[in-house]
VEXDRENZA-446403 format. One record per residue (C-alpha): residue number from 1; residue in three letters; x, y, z. Coordinates in pm, whole numbers, plus 50000, padded with zeros to 5 digits. Layout:
BEGIN
{resi NUM | resn ALA | east X | north Y | up Z} $
...
***
This chain:
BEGIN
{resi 1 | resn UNK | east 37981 | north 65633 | up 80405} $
{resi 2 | resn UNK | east 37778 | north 65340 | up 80353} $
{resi 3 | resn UNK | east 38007 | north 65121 | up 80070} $
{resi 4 | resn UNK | east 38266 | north 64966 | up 80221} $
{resi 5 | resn UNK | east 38642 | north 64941 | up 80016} $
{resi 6 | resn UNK | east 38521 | north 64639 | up 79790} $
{resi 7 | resn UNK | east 38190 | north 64765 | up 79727} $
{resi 8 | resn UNK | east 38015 | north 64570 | up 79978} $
{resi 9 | resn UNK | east 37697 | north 64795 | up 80142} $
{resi 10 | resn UNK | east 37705 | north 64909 | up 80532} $
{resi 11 | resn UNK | east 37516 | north 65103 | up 80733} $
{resi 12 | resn UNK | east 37651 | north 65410 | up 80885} $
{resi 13 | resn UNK | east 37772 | north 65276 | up 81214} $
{resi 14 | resn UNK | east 37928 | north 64981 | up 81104} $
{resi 15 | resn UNK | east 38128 | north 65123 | up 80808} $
{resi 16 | resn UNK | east 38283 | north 65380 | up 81056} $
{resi 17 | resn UNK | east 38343 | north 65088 | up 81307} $
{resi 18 | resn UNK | east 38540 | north 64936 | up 80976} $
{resi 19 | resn UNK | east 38736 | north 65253 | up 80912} $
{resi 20 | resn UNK | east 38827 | north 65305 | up 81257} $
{resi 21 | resn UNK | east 38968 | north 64983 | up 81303} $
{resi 22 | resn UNK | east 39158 | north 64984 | up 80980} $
{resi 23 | resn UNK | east 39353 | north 65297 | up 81057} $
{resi 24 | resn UNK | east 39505 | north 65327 | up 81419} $
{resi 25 | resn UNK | east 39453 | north 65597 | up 81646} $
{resi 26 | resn UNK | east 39614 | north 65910 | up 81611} $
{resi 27 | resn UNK | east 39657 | north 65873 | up 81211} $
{resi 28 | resn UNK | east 39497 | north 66159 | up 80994} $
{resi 29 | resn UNK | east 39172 | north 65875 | up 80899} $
{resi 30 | resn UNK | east 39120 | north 65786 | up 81247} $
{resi 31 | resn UNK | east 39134 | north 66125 | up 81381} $
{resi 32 | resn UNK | east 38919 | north 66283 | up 81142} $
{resi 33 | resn UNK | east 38646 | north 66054 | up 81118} $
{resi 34 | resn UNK | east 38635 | north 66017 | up 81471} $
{resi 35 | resn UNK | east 38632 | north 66415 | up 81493} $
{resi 36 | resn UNK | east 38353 | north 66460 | up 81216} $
{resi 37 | resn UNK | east 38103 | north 66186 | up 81267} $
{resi 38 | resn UNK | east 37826 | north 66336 | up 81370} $
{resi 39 | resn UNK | east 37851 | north 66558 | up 81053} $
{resi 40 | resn UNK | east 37919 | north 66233 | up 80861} $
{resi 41 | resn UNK | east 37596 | north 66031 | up 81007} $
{resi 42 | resn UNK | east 37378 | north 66394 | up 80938} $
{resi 43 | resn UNK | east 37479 | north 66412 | up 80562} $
{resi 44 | resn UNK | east 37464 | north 66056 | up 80559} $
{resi 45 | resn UNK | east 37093 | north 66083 | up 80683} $
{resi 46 | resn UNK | east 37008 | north 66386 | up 80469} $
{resi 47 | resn UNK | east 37103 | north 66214 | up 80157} $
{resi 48 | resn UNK | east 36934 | north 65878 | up 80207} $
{resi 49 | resn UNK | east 36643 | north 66151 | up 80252} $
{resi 50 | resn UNK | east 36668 | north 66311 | up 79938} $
{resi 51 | resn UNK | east 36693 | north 65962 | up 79763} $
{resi 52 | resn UNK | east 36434 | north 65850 | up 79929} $
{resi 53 | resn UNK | east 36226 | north 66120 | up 79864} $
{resi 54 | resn UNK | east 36230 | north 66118 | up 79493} $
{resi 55 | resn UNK | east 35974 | north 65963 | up 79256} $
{resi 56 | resn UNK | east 36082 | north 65632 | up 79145} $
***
């Protein structure tokens, strides 16, 4: 949730922003994301956490 389709890096917000405008509303992508994003941004956050947190 923070690639974009090329590869290209995003942060949370804005690669939902992408996705949303990409598929229109009512279609299964638009609906879902918009339906689980708050679940999205908290795994999101947990696993920039857990990257973050390991020894380098």
């Amino acid at each position: 949730m923070t690639t974009g389709p090329v590869g290209q890096s995003f942060d949370f917000d804005t690669r939902i922003d992408e996705i949303l405008v990409r598929y229109e509303s009512g279609s299964e992508v638009h609906t879902a994301i918009s339906k689980g994003r708050t679940y999205l941004h908290a795994a999101v956050e947990w696993a920039l956490d857990r990257m973050a947190a390991q020894p380098m």
